[in-house]
LUMMARFI-702398 format. One record per atom (N, C-alpha, C, CB): x, y, z. Coordinates in steps of 0.2 Angstrom, whole numbers, padded with zeros to 4 digits, always signed. Glycine has a CB too. Layout:
XYZ ...
//
This chain:
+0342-0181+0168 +0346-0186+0165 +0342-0191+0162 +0351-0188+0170 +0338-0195+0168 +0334-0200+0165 +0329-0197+0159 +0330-0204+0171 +0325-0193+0159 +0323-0191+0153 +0324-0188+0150 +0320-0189+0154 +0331-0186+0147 +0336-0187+0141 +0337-0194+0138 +0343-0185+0142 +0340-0197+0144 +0341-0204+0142 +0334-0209+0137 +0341-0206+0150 +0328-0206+0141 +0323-0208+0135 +0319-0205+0130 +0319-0210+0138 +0323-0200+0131 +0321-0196+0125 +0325-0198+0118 +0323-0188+0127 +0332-0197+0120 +0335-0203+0114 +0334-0210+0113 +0343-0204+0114 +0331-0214+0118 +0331-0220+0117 +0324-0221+0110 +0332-0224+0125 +0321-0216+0113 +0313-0216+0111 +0315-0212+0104 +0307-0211+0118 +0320-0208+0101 +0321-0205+0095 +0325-0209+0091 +0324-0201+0096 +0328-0217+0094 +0334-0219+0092 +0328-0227+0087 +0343-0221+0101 +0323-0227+0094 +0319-0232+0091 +0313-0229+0084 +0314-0234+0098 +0311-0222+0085 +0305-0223+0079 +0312-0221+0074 +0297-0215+0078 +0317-0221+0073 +0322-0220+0068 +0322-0228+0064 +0331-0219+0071 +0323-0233+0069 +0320-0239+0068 +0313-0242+0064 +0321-0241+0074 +0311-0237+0066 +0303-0238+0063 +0302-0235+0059 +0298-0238+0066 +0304-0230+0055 +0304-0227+0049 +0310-0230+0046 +0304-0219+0050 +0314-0233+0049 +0318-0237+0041 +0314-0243+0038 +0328-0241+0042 +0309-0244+0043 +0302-0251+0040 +0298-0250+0037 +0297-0255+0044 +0297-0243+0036 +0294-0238+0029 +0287-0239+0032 +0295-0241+0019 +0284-0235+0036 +0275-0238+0039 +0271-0236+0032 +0270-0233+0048 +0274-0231+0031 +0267-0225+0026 +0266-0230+0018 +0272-0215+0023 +0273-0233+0018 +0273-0239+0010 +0267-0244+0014 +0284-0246+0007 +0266-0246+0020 +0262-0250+0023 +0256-0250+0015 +0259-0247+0032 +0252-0245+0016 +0246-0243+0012 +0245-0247+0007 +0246-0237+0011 +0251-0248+0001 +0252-0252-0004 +0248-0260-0003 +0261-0252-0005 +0250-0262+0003 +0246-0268+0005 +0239-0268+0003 +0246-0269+0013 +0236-0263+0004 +0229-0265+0006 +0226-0267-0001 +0225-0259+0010 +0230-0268-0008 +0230-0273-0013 +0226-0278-0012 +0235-0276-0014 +0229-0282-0004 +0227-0289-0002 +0220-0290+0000 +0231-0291+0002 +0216-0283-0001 +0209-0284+0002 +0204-0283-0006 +0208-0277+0010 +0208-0284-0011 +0203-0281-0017 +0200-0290-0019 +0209-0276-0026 +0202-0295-0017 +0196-0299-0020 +0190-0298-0016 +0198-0307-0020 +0192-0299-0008 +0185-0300-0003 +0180-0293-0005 +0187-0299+0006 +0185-0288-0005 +0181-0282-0007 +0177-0283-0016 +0186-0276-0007 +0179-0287-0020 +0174-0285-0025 +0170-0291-0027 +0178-0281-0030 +0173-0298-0022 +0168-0304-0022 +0161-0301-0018 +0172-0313-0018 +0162-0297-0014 +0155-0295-0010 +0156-0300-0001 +0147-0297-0015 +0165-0299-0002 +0164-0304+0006 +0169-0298+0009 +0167-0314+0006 +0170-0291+0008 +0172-0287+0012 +0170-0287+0022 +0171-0281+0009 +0165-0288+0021 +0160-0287+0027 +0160-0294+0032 +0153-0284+0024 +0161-0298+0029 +0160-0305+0031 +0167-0306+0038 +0160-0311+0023 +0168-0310+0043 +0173-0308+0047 +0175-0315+0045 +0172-0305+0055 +0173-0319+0041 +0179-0329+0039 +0181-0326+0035 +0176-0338+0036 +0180-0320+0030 +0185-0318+0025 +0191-0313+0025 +0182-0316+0022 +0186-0307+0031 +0189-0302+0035 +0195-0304+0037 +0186-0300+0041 +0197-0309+0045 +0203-0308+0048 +0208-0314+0045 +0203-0308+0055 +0207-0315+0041 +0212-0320+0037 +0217-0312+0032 +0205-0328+0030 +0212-0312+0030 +0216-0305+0023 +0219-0303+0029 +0210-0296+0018 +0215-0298+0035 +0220-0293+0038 +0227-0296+0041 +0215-0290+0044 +0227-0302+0044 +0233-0306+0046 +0236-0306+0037 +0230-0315+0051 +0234-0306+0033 +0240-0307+0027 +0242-0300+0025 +0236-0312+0019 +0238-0297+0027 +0239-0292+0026 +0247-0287+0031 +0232-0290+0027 +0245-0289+0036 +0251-0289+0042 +0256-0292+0039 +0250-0293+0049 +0254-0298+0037 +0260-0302+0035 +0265-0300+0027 +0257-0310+0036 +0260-0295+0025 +0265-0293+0017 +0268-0287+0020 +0259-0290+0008 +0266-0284+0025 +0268-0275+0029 +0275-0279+0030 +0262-0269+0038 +0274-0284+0034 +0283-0286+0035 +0289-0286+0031 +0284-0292+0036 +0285-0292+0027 +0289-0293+0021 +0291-0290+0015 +0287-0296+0018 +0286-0283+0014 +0289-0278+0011 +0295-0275+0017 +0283-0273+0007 +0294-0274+0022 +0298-0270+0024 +0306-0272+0026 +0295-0268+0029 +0305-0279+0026 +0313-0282+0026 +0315-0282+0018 +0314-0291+0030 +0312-0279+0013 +0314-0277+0007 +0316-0271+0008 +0310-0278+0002 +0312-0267+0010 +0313-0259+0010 +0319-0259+0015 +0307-0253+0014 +0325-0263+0019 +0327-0263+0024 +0334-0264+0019 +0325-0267+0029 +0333-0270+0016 +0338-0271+0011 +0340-0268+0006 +0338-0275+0008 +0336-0264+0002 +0335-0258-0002 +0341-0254+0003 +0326-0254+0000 +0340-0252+0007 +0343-0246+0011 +0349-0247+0011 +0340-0243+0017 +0351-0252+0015 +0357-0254+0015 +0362-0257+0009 +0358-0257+0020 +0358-0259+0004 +0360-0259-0001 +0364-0253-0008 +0356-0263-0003 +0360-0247-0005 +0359-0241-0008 +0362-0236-0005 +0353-0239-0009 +0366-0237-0001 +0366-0233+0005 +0371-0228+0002 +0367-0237+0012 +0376-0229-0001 +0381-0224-0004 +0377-0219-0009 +0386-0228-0007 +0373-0225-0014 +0368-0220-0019 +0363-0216-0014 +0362-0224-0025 +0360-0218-0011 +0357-0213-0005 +0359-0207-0003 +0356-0214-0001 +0365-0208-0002 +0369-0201+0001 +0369-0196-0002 +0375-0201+0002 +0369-0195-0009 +0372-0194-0014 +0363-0188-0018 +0374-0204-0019 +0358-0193-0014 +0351-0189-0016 +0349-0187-0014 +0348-0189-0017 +0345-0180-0016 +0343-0174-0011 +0338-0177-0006 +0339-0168-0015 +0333-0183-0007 +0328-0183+0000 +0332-0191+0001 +0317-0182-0001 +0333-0194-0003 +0335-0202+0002 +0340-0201+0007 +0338-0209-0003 +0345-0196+0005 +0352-0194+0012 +0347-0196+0018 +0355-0184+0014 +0342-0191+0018 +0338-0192+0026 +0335-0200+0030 +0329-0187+0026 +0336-0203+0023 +0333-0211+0027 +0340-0214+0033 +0331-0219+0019 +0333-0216+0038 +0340-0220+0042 +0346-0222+0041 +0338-0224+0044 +0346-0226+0037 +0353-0230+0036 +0359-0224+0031 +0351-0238+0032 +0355-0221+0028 +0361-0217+0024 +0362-0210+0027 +0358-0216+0015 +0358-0209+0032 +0359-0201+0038 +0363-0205+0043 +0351-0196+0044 +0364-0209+0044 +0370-0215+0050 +0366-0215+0056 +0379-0210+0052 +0360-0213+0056 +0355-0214+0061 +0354-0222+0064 +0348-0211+0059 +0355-0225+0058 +0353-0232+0061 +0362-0235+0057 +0342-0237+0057 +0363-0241+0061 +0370-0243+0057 +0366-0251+0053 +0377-0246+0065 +0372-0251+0050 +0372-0256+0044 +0370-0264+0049 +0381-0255+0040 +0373-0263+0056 +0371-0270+0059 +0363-0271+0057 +0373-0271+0068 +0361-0263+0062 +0355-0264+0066 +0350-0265+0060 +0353-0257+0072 +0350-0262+0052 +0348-0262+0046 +0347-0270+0045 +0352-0257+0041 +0352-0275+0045 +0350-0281+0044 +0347-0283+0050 +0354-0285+0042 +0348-0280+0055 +0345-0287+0059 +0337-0284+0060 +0349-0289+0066 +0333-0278+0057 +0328-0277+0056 +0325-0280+0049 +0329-0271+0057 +0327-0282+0044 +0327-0287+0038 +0325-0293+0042 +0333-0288+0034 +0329-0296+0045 +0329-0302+0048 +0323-0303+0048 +0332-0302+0055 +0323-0299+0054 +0317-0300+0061 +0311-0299+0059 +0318-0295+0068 +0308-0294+0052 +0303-0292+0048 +0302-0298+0045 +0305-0287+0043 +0306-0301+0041 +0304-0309+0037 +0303-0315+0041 +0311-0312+0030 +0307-0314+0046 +0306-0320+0052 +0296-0319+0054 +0312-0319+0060 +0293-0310+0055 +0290-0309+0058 +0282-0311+0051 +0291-0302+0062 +0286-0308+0045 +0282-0311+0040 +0278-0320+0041 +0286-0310+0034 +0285-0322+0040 +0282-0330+0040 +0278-0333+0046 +0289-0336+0039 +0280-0329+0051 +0275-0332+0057 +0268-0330+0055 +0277-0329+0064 +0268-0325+0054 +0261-0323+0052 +0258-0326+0050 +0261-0320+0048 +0258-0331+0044 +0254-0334+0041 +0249-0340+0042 +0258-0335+0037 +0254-0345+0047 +0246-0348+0049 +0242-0348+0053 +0245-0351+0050 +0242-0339+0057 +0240-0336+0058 +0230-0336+0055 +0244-0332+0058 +0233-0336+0049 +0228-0336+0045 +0223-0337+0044 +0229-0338+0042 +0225-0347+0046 +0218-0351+0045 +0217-0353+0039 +0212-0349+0047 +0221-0352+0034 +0220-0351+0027 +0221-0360+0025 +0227-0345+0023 +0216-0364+0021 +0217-0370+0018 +0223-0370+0012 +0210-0371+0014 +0227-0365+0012 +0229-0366+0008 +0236-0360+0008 +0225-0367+0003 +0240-0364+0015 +0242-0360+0018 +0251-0361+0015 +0240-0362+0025 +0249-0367+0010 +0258-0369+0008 +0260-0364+0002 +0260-0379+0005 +0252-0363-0002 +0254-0358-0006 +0255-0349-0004 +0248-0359-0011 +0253-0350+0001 +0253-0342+0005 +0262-0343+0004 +0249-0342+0017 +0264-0347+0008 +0272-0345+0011 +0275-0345+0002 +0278-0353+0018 +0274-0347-0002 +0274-0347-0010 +0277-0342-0014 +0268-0348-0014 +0269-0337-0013 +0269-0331-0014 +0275-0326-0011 +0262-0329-0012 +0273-0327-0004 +0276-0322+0001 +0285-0323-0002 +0275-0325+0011 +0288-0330-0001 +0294-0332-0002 +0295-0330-0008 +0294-0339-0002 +0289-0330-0015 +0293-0326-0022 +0292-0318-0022 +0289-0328-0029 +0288-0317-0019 +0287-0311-0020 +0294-0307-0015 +0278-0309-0017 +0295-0308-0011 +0302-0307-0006 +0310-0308-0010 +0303-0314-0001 +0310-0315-0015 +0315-0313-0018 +0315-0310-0025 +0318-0318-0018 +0310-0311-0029 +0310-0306-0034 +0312-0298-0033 +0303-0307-0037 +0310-0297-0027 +0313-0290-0024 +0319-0287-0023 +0313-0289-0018 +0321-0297-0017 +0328-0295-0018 +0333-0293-0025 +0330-0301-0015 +0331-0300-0029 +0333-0299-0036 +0334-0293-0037 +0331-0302-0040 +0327-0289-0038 +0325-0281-0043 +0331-0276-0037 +0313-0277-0043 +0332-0275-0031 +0336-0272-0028 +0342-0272-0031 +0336-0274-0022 +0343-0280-0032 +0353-0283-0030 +0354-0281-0040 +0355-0299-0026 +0349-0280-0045 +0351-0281-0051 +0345-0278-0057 +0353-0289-0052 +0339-0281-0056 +0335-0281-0060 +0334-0272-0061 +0330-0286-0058 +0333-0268-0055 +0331-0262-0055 +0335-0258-0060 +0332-0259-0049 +0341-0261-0062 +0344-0255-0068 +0341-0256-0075 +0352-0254-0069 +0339-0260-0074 +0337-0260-0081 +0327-0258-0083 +0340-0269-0083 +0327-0254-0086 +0322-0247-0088 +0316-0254-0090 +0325-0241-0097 +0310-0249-0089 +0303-0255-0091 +0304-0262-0086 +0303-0257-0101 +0310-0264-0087 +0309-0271-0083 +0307-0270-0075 +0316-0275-0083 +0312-0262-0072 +0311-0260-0065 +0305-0262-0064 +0311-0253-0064 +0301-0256-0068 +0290-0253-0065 +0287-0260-0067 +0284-0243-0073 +0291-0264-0072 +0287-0268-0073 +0285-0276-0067 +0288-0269-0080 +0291-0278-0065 +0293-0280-0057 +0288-0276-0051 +0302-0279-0056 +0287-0269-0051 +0284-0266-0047 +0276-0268-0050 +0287-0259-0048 +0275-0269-0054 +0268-0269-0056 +0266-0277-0054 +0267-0267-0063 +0269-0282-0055 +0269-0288-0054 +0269-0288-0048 +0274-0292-0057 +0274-0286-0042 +0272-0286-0036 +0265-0287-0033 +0275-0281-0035 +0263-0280-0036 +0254-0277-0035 +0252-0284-0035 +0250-0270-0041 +0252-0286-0044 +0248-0292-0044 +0249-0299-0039 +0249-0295-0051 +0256-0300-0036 +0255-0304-0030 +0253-0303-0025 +0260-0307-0027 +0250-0296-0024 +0247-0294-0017 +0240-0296-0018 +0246-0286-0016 +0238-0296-0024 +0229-0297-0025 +0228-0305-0025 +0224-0294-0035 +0236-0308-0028 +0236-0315-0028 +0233-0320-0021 +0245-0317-0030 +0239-0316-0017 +0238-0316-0009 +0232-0316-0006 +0242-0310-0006 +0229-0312-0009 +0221-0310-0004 +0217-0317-0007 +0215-0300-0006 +0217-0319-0012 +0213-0321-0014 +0214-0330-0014 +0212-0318-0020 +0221-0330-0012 +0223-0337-0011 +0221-0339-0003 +0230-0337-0013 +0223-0333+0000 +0222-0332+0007 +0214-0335+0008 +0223-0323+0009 +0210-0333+0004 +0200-0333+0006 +0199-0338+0001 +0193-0324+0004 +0203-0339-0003 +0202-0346-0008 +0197-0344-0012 +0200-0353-0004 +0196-0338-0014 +0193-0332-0019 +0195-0334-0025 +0196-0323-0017 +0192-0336-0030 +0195-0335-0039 +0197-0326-0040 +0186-0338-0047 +0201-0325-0041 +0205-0319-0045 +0203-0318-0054 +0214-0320-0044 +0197-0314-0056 +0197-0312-0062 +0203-0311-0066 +0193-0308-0062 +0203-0312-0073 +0209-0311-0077 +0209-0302-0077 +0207-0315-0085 +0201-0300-0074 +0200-0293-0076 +0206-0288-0070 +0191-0291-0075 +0203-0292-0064 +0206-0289-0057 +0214-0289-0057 +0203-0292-0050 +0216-0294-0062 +0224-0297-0062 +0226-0288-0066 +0227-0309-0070 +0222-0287-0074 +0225-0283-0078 +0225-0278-0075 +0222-0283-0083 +0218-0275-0072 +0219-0269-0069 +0224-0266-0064 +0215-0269-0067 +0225-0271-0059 +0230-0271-0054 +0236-0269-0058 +0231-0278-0049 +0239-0273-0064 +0245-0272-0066 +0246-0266-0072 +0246-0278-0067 +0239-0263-0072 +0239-0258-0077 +0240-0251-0075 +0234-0258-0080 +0237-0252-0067 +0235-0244-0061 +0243-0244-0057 +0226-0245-0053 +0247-0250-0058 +0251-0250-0053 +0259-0248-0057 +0250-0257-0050 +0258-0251-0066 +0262-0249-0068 +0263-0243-0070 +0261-0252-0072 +0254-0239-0071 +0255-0231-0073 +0258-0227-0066 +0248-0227-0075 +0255-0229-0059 +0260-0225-0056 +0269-0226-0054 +0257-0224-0050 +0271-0232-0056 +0279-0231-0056 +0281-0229-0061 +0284-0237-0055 +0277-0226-0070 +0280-0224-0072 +0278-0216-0073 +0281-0227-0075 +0275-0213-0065 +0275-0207-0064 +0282-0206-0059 +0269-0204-0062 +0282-0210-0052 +0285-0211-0050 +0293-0211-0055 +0282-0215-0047 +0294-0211-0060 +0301-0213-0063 +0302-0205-0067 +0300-0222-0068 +0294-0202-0067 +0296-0195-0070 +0301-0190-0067 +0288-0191-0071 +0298-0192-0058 +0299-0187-0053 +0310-0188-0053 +0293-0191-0044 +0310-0194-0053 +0317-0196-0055 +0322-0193-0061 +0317-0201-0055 +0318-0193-0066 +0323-0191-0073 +0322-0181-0069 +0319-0193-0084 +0317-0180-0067 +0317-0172-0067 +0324-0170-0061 +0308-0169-0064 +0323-0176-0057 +0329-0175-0052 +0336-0173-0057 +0331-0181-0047 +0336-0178-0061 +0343-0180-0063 +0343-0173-0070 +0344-0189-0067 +0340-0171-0071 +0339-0165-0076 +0340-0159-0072 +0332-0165-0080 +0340-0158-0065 +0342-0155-0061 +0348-0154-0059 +0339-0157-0058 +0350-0159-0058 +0359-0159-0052 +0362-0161-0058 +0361-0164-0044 +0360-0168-0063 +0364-0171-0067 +0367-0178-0062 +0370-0165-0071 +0363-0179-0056 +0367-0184-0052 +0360-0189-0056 +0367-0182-0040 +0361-0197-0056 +0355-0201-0059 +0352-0204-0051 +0358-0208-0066 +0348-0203-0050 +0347-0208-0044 +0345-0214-0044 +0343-0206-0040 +0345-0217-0050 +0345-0222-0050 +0347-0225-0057 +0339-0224-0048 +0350-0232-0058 +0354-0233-0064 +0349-0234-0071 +0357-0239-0062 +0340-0234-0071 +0340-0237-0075 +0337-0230-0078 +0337-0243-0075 +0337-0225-0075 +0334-0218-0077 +0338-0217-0083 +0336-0211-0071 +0344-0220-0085 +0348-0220-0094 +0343-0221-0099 +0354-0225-0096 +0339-0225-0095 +0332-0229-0101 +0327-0223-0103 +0327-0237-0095 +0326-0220-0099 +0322-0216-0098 +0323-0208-0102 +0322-0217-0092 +0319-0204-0104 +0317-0199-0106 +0312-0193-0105 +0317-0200-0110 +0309-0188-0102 +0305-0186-0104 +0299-0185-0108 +0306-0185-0103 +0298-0189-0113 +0295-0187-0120 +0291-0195-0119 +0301-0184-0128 +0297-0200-0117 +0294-0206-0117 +0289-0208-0111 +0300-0210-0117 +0294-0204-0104 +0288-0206-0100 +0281-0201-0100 +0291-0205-0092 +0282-0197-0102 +0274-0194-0103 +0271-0196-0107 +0274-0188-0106 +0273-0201-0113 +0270-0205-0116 +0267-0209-0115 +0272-0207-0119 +0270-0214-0112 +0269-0221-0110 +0264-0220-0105 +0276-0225-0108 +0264-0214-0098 +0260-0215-0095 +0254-0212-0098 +0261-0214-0090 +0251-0209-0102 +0247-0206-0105 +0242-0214-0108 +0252-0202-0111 +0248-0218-0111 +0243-0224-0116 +0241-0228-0111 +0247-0229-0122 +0244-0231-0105 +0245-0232-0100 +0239-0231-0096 +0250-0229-0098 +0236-0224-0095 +0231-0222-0094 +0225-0223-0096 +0231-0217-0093 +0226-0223-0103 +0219-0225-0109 +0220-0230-0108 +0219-0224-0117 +0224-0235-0106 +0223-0243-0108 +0219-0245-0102 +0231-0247-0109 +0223-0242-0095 +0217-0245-0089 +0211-0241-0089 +0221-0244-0082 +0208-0235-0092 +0202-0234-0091 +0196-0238-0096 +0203-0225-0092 +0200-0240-0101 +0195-0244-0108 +0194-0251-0102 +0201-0246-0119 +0200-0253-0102 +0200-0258-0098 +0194-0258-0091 +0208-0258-0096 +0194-0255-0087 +0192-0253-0082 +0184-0255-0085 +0193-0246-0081 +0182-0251-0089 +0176-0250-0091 +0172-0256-0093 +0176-0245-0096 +0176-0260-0097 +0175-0265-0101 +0175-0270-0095 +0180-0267-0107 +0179-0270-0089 +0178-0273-0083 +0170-0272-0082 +0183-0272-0078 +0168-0266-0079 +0162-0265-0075 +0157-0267-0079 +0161-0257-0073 +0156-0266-0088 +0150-0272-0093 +0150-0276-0094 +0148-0271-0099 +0156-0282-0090 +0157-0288-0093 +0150-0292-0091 +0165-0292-0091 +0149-0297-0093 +0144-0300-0091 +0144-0305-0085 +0143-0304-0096 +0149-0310-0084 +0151-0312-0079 +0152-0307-0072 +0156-0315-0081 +0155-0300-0074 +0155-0296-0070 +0147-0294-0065 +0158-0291-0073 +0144-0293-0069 +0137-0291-0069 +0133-0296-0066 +0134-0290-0077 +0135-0302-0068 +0131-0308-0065 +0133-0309-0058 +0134-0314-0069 +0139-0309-0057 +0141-0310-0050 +0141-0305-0044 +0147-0312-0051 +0140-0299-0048 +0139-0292-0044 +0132-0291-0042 +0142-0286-0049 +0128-0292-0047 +0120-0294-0046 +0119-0286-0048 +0117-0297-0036 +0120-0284-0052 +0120-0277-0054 +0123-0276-0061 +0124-0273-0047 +0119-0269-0063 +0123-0269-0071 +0126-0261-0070 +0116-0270-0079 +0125-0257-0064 +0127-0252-0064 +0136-0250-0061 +0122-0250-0061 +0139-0255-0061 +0144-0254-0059 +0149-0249-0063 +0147-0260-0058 +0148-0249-0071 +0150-0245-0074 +0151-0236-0071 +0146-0246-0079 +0144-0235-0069 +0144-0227-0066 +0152-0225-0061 +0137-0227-0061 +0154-0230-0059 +0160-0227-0055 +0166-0225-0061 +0164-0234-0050 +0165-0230-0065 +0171-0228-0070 +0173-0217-0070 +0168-0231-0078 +0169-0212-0070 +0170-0207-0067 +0176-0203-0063 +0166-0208-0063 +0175-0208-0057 +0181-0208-0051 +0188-0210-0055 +0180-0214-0044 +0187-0217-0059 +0194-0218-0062 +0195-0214-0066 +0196-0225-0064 +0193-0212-0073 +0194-0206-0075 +0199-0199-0072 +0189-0205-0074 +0195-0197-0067 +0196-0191-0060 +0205-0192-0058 +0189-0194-0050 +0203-0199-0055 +0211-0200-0053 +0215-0201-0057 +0212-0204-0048 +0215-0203-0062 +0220-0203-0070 +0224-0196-0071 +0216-0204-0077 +0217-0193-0071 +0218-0186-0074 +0225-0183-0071 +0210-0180-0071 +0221-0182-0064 +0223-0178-0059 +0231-0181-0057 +0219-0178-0053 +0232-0188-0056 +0240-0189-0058 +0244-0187-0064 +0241-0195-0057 +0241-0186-0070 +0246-0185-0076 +0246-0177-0076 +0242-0189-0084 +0240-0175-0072 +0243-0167-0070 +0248-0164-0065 +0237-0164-0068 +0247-0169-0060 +0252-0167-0056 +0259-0168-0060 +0251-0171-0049 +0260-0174-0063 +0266-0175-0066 +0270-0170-0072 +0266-0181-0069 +0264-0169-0076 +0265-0165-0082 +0265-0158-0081 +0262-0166-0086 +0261-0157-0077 +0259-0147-0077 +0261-0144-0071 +0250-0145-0075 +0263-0148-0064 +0265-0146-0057 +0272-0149-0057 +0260-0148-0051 +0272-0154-0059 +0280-0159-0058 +0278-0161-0052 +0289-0154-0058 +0274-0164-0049 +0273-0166-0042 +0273-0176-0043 +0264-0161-0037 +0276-0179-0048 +0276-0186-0047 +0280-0188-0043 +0277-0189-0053 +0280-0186-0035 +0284-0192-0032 +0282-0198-0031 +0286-0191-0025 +0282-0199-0024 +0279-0205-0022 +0273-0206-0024 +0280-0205-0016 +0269-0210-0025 +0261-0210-0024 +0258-0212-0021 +0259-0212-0027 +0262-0216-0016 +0258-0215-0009 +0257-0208-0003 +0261-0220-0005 +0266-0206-0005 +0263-0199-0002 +0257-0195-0008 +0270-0193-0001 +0256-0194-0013 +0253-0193-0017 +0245-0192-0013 +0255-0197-0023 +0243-0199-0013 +0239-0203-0009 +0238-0198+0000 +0243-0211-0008 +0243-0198+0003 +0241-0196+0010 +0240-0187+0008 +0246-0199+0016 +0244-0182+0001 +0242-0176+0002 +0237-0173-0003 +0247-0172+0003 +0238-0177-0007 +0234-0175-0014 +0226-0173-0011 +0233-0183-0021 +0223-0168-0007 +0215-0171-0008 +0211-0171-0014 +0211-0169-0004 +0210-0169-0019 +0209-0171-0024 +0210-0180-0026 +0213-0166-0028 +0215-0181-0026 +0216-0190-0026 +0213-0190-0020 +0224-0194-0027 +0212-0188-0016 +0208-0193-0009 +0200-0193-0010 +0209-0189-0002 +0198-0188-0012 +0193-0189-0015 +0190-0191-0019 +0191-0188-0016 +0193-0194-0025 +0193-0199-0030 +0193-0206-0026 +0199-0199-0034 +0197-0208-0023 +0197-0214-0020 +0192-0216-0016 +0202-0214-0018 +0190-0211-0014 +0185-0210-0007 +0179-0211-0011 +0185-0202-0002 +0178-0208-0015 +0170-0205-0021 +0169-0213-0023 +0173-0197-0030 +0176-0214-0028 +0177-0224-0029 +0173-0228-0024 +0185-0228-0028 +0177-0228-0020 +0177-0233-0014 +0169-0233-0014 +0181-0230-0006 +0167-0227-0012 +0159-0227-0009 +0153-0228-0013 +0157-0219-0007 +0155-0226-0020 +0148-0227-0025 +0149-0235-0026 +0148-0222-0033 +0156-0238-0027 +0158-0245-0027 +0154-0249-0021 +0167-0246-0026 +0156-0248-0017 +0150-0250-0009 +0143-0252-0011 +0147-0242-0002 +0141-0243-0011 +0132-0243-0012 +0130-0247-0017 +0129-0236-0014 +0134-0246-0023 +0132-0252-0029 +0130-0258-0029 +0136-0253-0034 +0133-0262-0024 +0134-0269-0024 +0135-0272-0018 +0140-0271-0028 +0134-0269-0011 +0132-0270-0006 +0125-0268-0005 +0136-0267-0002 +0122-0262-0007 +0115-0261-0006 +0112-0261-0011 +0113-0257-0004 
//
């Protein structure tokens, strides 16, 4: 009896913890791209400041994801994989959904002067816009096409904003573009995987998918792709780049970003596999090895 007893209690809790979305966690680690490409990844006055802001955006996004759910929760029902999230399978109730919101943004703002950050009024700034611009894009902005992915892309850019305000890092105009160019192209794969739903059942799972077409999103992410790899490139020969990296070889990664372009406009176009891109991320290994292949030659370049 007792170990039924905690067998649901222990089932009733990770229900709770999968409506705080852990696996979107990953989207965060945005907030670690200035230290990582000023060359102060390794350093621990730069280290645990990011990682505590870092904790503290996993909250904040997640009392967004919280509101999301209960805000959607009839459209959820309604779709083949969102029925299963907590609040729209009736696993978690509509109280316990807010008062996990709550307690997520309460846990956000604590966070922060955790920090140690000189510049700790602009932290709560960021956190505070980036929170309601969300809300907004949940409660309205989402139906409306291009403005969605593009709120989604801006987001990204307050994540890099975050880290760098956090270490008191200057943010290049280069690292602002790219963030909002790699982040744009995957919500508008992510928005492919949606019209293919709705060309399927005919149900829209989301309102601004009317904006949308196949012929357009294949397009857009296509130029999309060219636009951040030129971009990219032109980042790794800028001069200032070069200067401050202490190296002219950074260009050679460009390769990897290539690799992982490719390979997502394949999965979307040739397989139809644009879901998520973070799951994308935890099964693709092909993208894991892109990233991995990035990450590492990016290291060796400018660390040794």
């Amino acid at each position: 009896m007792v170990f039924c007893s905690l067998n649901r209690i222990f089932a009733a809790m990770m229900e709770y913890f999968r409506l705080l979305r852990p696996l979107q966690w990953l989207k965060n680690v945005f907030v670690f791209a200035p230290i990582f490409f000023s060359n102060n990844l390794l350093k621990p006055d730069y280290f645990w400041p990011t990682l505590v802001v870092f904790a503290s955006f996993c909250l904040v996004s997640s009392s967004i994801y919280c509101f999301n759910d209960l805000r959607d929760v009839e459209a959820d029902r309604q779709h083949p994989k969102k029925r299963h999230r907590p609040i729209a399978s009736g696993k978690v109730s509509i109280k316990g959904g807010y008062t996990m919101m709550i307690l997520s943004m309460i846990g956000a703002l604590v966070l922060l002067p955790m920090a140690q950050s000189p510049n700790v009024l602009y932290l709560y700034m960021i956190v505070l816009g980036y929170w309601l611009m969300n809300i907004a894009y949940c409660i309205r902005l989402k139906q409306y096409a291009i403005l969605d992915v593009s709120i989604i892309a801006i987001g990204f850019v307050m994540r890099v904003l975050v880290g760098g305000v956090t270490t008191d890092i200057w943010i290049s105009h280069w690292l602002v573009m790219l963030t909002f160019l790699v982040t744009l192209f995957l919500a508008f794969t992510k928005r492919n995987d949606d019209y293919r739903i709705y060309e399927q059942t005919g149900t829209k799972p989301r309102v601004s998918i009317s904006g949308y077409n196949k012929t357009f999103i294949n397009e857009a992410t296509a130029i999309i792709a060219s636009v951040t790899l030129v971009c990219y490139i032109m980042y790794t020969m800028s001069p200032e780049v070069i200067q401050r990296m202490g190296t002219r070889y950074v260009y050679l990664t460009s390769g990897w970003v290539l690799a992982g372009l490719l390979r997502y406009l394949q999965n979307m176009i040739v397989f139809g596999l644009s879901g998520s891109p973070t799951k994308s991320l935890v099964k693709d290994h092909f993208v894991q090895f892109c990233i991995l292949g990035w990450i590492a030659s990016f290291f060796v370049i400018i660390y040794f």
